[in-house]
N, C-alpha and C positions, 0 to 999 in steps of 0.2 A: 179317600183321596189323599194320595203325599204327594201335597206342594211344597216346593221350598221356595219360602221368601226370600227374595231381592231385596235386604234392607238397605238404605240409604245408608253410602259411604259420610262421612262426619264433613268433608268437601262436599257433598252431593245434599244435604242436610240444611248445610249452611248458605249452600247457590239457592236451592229451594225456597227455601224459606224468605231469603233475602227478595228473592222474583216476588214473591207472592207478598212479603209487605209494603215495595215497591209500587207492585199495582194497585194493592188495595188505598195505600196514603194516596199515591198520585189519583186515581180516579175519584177516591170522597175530595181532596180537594177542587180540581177541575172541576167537579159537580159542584161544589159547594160557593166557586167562585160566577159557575156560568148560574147559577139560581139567584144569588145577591147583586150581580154588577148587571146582569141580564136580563133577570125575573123569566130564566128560560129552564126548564127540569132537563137537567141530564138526559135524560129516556125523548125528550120532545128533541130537544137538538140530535139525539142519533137518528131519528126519522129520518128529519129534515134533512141531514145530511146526505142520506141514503135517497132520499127522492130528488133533493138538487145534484147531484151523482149524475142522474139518469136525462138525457137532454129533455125527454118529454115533461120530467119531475113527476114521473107516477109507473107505479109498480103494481104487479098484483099482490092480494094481502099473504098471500103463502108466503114469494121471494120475497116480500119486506120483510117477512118472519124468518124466515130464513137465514138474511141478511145480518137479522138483530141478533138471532139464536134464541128468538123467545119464542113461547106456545102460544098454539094461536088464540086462545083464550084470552093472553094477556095482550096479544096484536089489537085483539078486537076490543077491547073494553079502551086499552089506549089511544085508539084510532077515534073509536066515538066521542072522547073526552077531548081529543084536540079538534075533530072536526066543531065539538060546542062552541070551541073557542075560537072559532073560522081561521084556521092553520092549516087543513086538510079539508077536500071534499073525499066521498065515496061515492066512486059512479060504476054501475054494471058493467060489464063486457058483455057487447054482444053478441059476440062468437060462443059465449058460453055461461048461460043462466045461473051455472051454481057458481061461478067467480065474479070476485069484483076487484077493482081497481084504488089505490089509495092514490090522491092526488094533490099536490102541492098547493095554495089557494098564495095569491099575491101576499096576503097578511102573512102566510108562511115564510114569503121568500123577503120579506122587510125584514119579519122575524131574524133567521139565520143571518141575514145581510148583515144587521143590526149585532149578533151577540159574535159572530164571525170573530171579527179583528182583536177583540178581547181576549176569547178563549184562545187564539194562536199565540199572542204574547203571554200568555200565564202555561201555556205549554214552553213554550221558548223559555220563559223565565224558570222551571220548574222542571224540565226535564233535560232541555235539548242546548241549555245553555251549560250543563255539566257531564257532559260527555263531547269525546273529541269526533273529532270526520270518520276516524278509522273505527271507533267503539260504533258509533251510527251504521256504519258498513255491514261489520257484524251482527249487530242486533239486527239491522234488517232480514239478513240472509239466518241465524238460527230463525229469527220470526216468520221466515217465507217458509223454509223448512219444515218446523213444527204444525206451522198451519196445513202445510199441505197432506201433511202426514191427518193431523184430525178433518181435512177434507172427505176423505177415503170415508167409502161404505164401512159402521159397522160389521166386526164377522160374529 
């Protein structure tokens, strides 16, 4: 097989790179501030989010998993660990025995209610308060872009 590499131009290198330590400080922050000011785990508040999303606030466990991008293995160990904690119920669907339903419990939605307003000012403070309208613009549309692009079926 002769492939030829695409290596990364030293501008292509340097955006790279810079994205990706971007994400990684901004997200261990944002997690590390919604865990102390909140006492909420990063991975619990993206549930929550994803089920107050939805008008019902409940999803079944594949599209939650789906949502998150996590396996469902780690759907379900997560899901039972916040149901312990009465954040979530799981209830059947009827229409079809081998699915079930993740669903928001009131404690969930004090929960989110509760760590909400914090986590948008330490986003505001930390991200959105150092970029202008026009940069926000951008970012959005490559972020729509790119996403849509890894929406697409594997080939």
């Amino acid at each position: 097989m002769d492939e030829t590499v695409r290596w990364l131009t030293t501008d292509e290198q340097h955006a790279w790179r810079g994205f990706l330590r971007l994400s990684e400080k901004l997200e261990g922050r944002l997690g590390q501030l919604l865990q102390t000011e909140s006492n909420v785990s990063p991975a619990d508040f993206s549930v929550l989010v994803q089920l107050t999303d939805v008008p019902e606030g409940r999803l079944r466990y594949q599209d939650l998993a789906r949502a998150l991008e996590w396996e469902k293995s780690r759907t379900s160990h997560h899901i039972a660990r916040m149901a312990g904690r009465g954040l979530v119920v799981r209830e059947e669907c009827p229409q079809d025995g081998r699915s079930a339903f993740v669903v928001i419990t009131e404690a969930g939605r004090a929960t989110i209610r509760a760590a909400a307003p914090r986590h948008v000012e330490s986003v505001r403070e930390l991200f959105l308060d150092h970029v202008t309208p026009a940069e926000l613009r951008m970012l959005a549309e490559i972020s729509d872009r790119v996403v849509s692009k890894l929406d697409e079926p594997l080939s």
